[in-house]
C-alpha positions as CSV (number, residue, x, y, z in Angstrom):
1,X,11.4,77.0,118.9
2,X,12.7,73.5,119.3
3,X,15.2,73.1,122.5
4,X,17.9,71.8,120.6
5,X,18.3,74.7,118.3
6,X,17.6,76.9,121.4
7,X,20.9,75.4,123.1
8,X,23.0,75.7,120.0
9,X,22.0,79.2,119.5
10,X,22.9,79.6,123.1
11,X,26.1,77.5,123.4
12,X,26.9,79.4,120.0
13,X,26.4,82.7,122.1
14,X,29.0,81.7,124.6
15,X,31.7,80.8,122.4
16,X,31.4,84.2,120.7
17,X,31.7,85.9,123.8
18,X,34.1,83.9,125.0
19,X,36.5,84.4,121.6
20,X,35.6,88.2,121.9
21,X,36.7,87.9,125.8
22,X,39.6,86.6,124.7
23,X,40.6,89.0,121.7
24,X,39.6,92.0,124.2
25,X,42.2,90.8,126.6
26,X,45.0,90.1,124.5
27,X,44.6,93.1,122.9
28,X,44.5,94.7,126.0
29,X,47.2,92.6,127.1
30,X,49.6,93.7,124.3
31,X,49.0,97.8,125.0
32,X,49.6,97.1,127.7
33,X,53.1,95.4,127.6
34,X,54.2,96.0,124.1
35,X,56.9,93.6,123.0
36,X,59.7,95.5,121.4
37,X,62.7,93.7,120.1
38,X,66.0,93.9,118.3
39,X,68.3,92.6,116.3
40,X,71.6,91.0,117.3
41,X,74.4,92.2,115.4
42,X,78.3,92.4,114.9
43,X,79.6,96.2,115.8
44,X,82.7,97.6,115.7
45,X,83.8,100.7,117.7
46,X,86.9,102.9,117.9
47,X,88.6,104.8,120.4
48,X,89.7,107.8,118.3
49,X,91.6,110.6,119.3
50,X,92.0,114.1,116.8
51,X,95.0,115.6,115.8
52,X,96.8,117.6,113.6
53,X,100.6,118.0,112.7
54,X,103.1,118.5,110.0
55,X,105.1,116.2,107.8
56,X,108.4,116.4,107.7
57,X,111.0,114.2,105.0
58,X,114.7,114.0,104.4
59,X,114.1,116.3,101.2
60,X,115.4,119.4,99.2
61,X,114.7,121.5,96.4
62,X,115.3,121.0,92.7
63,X,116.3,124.1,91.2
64,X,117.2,124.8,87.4
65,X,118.0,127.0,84.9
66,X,114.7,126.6,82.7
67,X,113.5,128.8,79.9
68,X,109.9,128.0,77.7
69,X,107.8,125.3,78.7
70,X,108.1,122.6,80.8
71,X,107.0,118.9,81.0
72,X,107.8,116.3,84.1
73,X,108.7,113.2,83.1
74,X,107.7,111.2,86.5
75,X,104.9,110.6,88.6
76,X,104.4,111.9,91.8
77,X,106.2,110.1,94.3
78,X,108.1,108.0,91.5
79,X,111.6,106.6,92.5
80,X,114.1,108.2,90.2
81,X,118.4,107.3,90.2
82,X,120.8,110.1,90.2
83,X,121.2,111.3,86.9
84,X,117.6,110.4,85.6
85,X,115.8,113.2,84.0
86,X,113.2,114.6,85.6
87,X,112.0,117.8,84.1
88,X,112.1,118.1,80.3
89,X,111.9,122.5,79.4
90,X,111.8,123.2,75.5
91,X,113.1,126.6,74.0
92,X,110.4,126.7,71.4
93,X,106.8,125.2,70.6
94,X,108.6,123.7,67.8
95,X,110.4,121.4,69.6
96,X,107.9,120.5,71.9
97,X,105.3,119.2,69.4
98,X,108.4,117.3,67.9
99,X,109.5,115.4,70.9
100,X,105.4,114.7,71.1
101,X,106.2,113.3,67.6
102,X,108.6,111.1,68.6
103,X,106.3,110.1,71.6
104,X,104.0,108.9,69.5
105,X,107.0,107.3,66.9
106,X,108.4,105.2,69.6
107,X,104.9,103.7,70.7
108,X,104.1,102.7,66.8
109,X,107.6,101.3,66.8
110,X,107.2,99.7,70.2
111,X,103.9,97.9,68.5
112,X,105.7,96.6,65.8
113,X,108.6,95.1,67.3
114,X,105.9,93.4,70.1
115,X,103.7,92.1,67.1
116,X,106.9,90.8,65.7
117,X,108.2,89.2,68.7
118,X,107.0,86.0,69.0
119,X,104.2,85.3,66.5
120,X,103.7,82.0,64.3
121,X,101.3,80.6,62.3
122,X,100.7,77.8,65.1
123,X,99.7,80.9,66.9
124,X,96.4,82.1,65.2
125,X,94.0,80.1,67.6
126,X,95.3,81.0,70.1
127,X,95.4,84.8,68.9
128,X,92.1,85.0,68.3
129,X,91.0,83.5,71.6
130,X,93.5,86.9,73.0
131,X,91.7,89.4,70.7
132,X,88.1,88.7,71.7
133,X,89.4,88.8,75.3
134,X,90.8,92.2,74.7
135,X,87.6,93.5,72.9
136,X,85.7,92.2,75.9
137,X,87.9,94.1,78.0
138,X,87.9,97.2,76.0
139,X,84.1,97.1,75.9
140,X,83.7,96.7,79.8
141,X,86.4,99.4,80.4
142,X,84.5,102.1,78.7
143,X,81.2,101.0,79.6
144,X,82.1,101.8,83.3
145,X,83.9,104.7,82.9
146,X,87.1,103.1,83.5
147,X,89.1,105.3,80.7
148,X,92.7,104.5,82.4
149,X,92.0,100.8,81.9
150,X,90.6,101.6,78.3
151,X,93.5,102.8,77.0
152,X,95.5,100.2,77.9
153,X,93.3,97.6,76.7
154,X,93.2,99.7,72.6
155,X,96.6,99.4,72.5
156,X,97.0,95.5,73.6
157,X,94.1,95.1,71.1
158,X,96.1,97.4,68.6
159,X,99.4,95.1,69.1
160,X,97.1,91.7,69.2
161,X,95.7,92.8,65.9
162,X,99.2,93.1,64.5
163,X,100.8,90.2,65.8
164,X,97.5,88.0,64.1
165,X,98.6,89.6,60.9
166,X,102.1,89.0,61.2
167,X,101.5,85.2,62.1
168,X,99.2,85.0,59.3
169,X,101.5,85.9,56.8
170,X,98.6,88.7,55.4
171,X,101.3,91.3,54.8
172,X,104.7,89.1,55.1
173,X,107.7,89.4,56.7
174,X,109.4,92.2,54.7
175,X,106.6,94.3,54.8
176,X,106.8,94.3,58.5
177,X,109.9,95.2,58.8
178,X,110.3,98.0,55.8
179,X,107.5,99.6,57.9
180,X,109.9,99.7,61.3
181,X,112.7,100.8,59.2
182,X,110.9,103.8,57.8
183,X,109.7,105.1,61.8
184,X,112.9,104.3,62.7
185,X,114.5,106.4,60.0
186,X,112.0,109.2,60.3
187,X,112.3,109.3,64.6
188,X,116.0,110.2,63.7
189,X,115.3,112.7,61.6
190,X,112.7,114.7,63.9
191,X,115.4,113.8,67.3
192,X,118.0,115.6,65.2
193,X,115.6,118.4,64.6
194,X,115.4,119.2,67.9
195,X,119.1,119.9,69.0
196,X,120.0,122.3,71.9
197,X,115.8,123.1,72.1
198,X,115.6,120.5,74.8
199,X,116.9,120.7,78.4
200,X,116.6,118.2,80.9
201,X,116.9,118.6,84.2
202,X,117.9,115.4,86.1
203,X,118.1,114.3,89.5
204,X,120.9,115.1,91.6
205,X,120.9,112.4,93.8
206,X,118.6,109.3,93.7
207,X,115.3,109.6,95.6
208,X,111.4,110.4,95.2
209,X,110.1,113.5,93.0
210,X,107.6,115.6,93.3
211,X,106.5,118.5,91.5
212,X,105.3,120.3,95.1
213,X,107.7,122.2,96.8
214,X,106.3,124.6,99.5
215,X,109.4,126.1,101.1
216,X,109.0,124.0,104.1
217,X,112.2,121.4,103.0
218,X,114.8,123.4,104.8
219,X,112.5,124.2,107.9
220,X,111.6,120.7,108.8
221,X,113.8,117.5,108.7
222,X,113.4,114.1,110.0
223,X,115.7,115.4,112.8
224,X,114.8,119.3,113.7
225,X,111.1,117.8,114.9
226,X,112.7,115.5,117.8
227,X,113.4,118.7,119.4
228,X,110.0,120.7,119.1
229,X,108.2,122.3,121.7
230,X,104.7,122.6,121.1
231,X,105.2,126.1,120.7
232,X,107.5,125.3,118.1
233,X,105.1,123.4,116.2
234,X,102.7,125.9,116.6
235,X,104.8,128.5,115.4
236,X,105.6,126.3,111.9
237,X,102.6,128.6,110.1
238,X,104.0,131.1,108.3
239,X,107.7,129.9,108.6
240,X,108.0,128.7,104.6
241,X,110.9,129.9,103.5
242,X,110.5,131.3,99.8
243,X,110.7,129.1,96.9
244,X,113.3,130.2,94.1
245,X,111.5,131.2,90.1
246,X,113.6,127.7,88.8
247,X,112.3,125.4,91.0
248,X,111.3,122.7,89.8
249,X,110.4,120.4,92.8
250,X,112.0,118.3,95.3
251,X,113.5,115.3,95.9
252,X,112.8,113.2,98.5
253,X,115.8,111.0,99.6
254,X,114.4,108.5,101.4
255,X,111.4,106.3,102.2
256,X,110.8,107.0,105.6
257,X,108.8,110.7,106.8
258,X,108.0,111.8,110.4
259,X,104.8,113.6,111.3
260,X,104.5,116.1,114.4
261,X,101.6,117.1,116.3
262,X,101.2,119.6,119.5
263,X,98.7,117.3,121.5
264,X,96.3,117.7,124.5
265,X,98.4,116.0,127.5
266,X,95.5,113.9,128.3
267,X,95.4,112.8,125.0
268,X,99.2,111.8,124.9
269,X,98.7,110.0,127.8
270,X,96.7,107.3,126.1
271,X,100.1,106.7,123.8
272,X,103.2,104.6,124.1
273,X,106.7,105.1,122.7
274,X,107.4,102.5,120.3
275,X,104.0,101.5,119.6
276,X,101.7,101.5,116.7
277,X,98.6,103.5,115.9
278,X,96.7,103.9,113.0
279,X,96.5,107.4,111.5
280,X,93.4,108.2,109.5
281,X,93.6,111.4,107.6
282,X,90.7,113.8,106.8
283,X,92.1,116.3,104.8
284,X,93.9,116.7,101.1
285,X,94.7,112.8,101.5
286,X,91.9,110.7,102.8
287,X,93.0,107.3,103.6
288,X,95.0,105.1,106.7
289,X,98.3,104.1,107.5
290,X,100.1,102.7,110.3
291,X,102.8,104.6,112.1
292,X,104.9,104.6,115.0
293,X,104.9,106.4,117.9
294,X,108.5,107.8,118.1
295,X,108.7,110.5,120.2
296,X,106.5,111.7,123.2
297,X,107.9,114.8,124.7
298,X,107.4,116.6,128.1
299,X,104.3,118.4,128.9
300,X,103.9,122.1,128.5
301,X,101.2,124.1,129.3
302,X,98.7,121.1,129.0
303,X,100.3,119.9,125.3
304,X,102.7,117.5,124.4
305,X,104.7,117.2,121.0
306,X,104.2,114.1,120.1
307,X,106.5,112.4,116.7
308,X,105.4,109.6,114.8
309,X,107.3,107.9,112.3
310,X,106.6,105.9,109.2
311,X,108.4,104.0,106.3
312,X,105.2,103.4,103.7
313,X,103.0,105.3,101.3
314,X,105.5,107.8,100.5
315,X,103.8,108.6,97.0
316,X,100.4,109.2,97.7
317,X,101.6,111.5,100.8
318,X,104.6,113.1,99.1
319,X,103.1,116.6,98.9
320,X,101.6,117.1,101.6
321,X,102.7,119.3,104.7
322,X,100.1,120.2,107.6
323,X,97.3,117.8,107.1
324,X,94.6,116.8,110.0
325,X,94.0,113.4,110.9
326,X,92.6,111.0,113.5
327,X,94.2,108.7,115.6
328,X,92.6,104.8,116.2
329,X,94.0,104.2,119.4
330,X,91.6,100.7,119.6
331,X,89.4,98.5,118.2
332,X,86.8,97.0,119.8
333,X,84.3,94.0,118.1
334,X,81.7,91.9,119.4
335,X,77.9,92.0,119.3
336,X,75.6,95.5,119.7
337,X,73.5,94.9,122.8
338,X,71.4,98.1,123.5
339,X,71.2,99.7,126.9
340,X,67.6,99.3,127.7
341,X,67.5,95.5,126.9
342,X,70.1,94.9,130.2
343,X,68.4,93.0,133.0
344,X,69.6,91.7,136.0
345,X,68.1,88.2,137.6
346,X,67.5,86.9,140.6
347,X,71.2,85.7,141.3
348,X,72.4,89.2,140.4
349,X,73.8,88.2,137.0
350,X,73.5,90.5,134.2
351,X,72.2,89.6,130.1
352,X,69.5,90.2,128.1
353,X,66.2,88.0,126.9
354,X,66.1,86.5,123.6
355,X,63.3,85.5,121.6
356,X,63.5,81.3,121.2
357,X,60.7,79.2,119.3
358,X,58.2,82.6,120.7
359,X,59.2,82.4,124.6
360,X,62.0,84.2,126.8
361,X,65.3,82.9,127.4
362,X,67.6,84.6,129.3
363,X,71.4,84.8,128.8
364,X,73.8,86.2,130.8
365,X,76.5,89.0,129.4
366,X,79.5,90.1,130.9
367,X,79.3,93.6,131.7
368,X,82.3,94.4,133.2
369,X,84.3,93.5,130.2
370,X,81.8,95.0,127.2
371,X,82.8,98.2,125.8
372,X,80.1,100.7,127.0
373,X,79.2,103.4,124.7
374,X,75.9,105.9,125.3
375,X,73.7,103.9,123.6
376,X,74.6,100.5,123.5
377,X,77.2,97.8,124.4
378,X,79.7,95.8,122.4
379,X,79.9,92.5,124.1
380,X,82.5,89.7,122.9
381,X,81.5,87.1,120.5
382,X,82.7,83.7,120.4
383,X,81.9,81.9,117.2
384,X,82.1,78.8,119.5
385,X,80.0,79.4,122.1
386,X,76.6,78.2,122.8
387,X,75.8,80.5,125.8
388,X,76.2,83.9,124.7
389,X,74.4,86.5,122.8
390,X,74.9,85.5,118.7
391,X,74.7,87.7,115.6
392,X,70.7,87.3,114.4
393,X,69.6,86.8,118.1
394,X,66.4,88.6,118.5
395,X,66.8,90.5,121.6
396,X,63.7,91.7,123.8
397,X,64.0,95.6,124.6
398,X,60.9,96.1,126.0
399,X,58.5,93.8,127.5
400,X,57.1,93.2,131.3
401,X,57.4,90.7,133.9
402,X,59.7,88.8,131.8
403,X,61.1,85.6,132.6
404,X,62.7,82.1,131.4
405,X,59.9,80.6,129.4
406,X,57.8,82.8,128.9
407,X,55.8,83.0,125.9
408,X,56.0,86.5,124.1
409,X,54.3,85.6,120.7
């Protein structure tokens, strides 16, 4: 064998045993101080505090002398004026599947006079740019189950398709209006059929109505809960008063509604009079509003009634009584930093490592002002600073012997 091929073979050798070395230590190297990292993001985290606690409303009872069947004419919640019907009974099925006539009368009518309202011949471009908007509408609405917003968009199409004809002169002017004539004449016909077979019942004073009445409305008013104890509010169970056969509902008078809750002291404690919390509820209503915090009353046996008030969302809250609900006391935002990532350097100030271009860098966190939870902190973000922790930082959990510079990938 000739020398030279002797000394590559050997020089050969060495580098592979050197690149083996090398791979055996890393490896080694990396089992032995894994690099674990995570991601830097925004968090948000609330103080929350549970209650639960009963609604109370300037309201009373609607009570009527109804016979047959019975059909409300409002929404729940919907604001109605004194004298405004708001329950409709009928003596007979007869009448009933009249007035349903009519119903459907006075929408045909109502199409006809809106097709007739403003259309011209100049108008038919324009038209027809409004009825393949509406058929585009109509087609999304029921392709996404959206059956509220389906209806609506048949009859705009219906009325669209009605006005095109009437601008177009298709059917003429007199046509269109011997067609209203005859619904108009044949709705007065079938109202005169009906007579004394229809009662309404209207409201007595103005207000909001709903169809729920629980015999609660004489029990609790927006004034009787300022003087709870919480052994009054605990003792609200049961207390309903009865309802009477002819009710029909209630009516509430006005917008505002109180809510009062028997709360732990310590609890309590965390609230001021005349501030504002948000309430989350949990129960029959699921949803958030803000309320005041009215009343705080002495403590008793470690509770404290506590009466919040409130001037929004009557409708969706209208019937309800003794719900459960949390209270967000705070708020707090700012970047998730876990536990085990917290270091301390040599000068004693805490932060965390981040990965930059594959090496450590270290940047400090306050700790004293982060909101602490069991996990992980929330520290303060500042869009416009360039020495704090950022969303997308790449944070080093676990790693040894860590320090500025050091390279990590």
């Amino acid at each position: 064998m000739r020398r030279g091929e002797l000394a590559t073979k050997i020089i050969s050798a060495v580098v592979v045993i050197a690149v083996v070395a090398y791979m055996a230590v890393y490896i080694s190297s990396a089992l032995s101080n894994p690099l674990e990292t995570a991601e830097a993001v925004l968090a948000t985290a609330e103080d929350t505090v549970p209650i639960s606690g009963w609604f109370a409303r300037d309201e009373s009872r609607v009570s009527a002398a109804i016979s047959g069947s019975a059909v409300s004419l409002r929404g729940e919640g919907e604001k109605v004026g004194a004298g405004e019907s708001l329950i409709v009974s009928y003596t007979s099925s007869t009448a009933r599947s009249t007035r349903e006539q009519i119903d459907a009368l006075d929408r045909r009518i109502a199409e006809l006079e809106a097709a007739t309202s403003d259309a011209s011949v100049g108008d038919i471009n324009r038209l027809d740019s409004e009825l393949q908007g509406s058929v585009y509408s109509l087609a999304y609405s029921a392709a996404t189950g959206s059956y509220g917003d389906a209806a609506e968009s048949a009859t705009e199409l219906k009325t669209l398709m009605l006005r095109r004809d009437y601008a177009s002169g298709r059917y003429g002017e007199e046509a269109f209006e011997g067609v209203l004539d005859d619904l108009k004449n044949e709705r007065t016909l079938l109202e005169s059929k009906i007579g004394g077979a229809e009662i309404a019942v209207t409201a007595p004073t103005s207000g909001y109505f709903s169809t729920v009445a629980d015999g609660y409305e004489e029990v609790l008013d927006m004034d009787s809960v300022l003087d709870m104890t919480p052994e009054d509010i605990h003792a609200l169970d049961g207390r309903a008063s009865a309802v009477e056969q002819n009710c029909c509902g209630k009516l509430v008078r006005s917008f505002g509604w109180r809510f009062v809750s028997a709360m732990k002291s310590e609890d309590a404690a965390q609230l001021n009079a005349g501030s504002w919390v948000t309430m989350r509820f949990t129960g029959d209503y699921v949803g958030e509003v803000r309320v005041r915090v009215y009343r705080i009353g002495e403590v008793r046996n470690g509770e404290c009634a506590v009466v919040f008030s409130c001037a929004t969302d009557i409708a969706p809250l209208i019937g309800l009584r003794h719900e459960s609900a949390e209270l967000v006391l705070r708020e707090h935002e700012g970047v998730r930093v876990p536990k085990t990532a917290v270091r301390v350097d040599e000068e004693g100030n805490s932060g965390v490592f981040i990965v930059v271009a594959a090496q450590a860098q270290f940047v400090k966190m306050d700790i004293a002002t982060a909101y602490e939870t069991e996990n992980y902190y929330i520290v303060a973000y500042d869009p416009a600073s360039t020495s704090s922790i950022r969303p997308g930082d790449e944070i080093v959990v676990r790693s040894k012997n860590l320090f500025d510079g050091k390279v990590l990938k």
